[in-house]
C-alpha positions, -999 to 999 in steps of 0.1 A, spaced: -90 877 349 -123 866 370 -155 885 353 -138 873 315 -165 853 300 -168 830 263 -202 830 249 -216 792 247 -231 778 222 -264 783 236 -254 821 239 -247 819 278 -221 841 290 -195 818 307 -171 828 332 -149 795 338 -129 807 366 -167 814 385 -189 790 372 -225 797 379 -244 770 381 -275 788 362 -248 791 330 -237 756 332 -259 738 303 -258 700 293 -266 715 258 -228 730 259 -213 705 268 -225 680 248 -220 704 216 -186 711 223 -173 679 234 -183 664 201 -165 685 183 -131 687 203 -105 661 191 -92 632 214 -56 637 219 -55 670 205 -60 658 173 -26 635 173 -51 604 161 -48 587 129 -88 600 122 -113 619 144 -122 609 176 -143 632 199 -137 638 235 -178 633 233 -179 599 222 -152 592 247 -171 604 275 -200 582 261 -176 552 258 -166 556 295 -207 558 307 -214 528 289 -184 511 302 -194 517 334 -232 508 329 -215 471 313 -193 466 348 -225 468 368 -219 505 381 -251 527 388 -263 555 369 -252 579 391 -212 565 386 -225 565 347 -232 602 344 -201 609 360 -185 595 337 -204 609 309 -192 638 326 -155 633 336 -142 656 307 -168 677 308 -147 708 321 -130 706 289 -158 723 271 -151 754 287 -111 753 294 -105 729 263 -82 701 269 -39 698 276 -20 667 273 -16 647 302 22 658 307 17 692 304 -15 697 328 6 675 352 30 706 350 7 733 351 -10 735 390 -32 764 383 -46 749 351 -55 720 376 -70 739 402 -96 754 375 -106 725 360 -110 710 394 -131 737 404 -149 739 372 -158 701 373 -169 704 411 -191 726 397 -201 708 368 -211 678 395 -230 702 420 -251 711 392 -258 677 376 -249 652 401 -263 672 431 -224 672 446 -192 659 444 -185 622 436 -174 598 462 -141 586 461 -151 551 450 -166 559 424 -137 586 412 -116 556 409 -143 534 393 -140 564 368 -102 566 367 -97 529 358 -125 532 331 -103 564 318 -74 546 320 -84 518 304 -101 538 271 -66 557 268 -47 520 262 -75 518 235 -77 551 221 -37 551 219 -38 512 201 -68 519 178 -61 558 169 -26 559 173 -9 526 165 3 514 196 -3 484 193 17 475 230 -12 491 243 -35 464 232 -31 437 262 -36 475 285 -74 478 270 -81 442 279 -102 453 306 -135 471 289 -162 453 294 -179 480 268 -167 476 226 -157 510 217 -168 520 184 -137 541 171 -158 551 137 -158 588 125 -189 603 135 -209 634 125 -206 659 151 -243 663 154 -251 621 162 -225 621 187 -241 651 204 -273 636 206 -264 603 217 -248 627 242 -280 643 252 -301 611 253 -274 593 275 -277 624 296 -317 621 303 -313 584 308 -289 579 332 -300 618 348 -340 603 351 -357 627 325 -343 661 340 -324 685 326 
């Protein structure tokens, strides 16, 4: 299947099972992200994986991380604009669909983040991931057991529906801040 590409939004041919890192665009991702649903759309209204991935930066900018732990977590999901998303159970199941969006996100990193993240700040992410899913499952789901879970964001998340092309550009404008200007 290697050498089977999708054409970006930007009009990139994209091979996600060999990322280049010339193809890989913050323009993409940010585009896509805000338009794919949280949850795969099993919310009670729309919630993007792009304001997500804000929601976890600016979390992570409230508990006093740097910008560098920021942007990757602005970037976390990012692989998902290329291999969309699978519920948690599922990808748990699926080892190869792992090992691509592993690889894809390494890449992803290399590209914006100049390498791979250290481990303390993959679990500074984790526990900022963990902690928006209690939220996004009590606010967009009714859970409401999850709602002593969430206790821990520092950050408010704003759970309003957005239009696609706001949440994009906060997108963008996040990504220049916390990257220094550079695209």
């Amino acid at each position: 299947m290697a050498g089977a590409t999708i054409t970006t939004f930007t009009g990139l041919e994209f091979d996600p099972l060999d990322p280049r890192p010339d193809t890989i665009r913050i323009e993409d991702i940010a585009h896509a992200l805000s338009l794919l649903c949280r949850g795969n759309g099993h919310c009670k209204t729309f919630y993007s994986v792009g304001q997500h991935c804000i929601a976890a930066a600016r979390e992570a900018l409230a508990r006093g991380y740097d910008r560098r732990t920021a942007l990757g977590a602005l970037l976390h999901d990012a692989a998902e604009c290329y291999l969309s998303d699978v519920p948690h159970p599922y990808k748990a199941s699926m080892p190869r669909y792992r090992e691509l969006e592993d690889a894809l996100l390494a890449a992803i990193f290399r590209k914006f983040l100049g390498g791979p993240l250290p481990a303390a700040e993959k679990q500074h992410i984790r526990k900022i991931d963990r902690a928006l899913m209690y939220s996004d499952l009590h606010h967009l789901m009714d859970h409401p057991e999850n709602r002593e879970m969430e206790g821990t964001l520092r950050w408010k998340t704003d759970y309003t529906v957005r239009p696609f092309q706001e949440v994009e550009q906060e997108y963008l404008e996040l990504y220049r801040k916390l990257h220094g200007g550079e695209k």
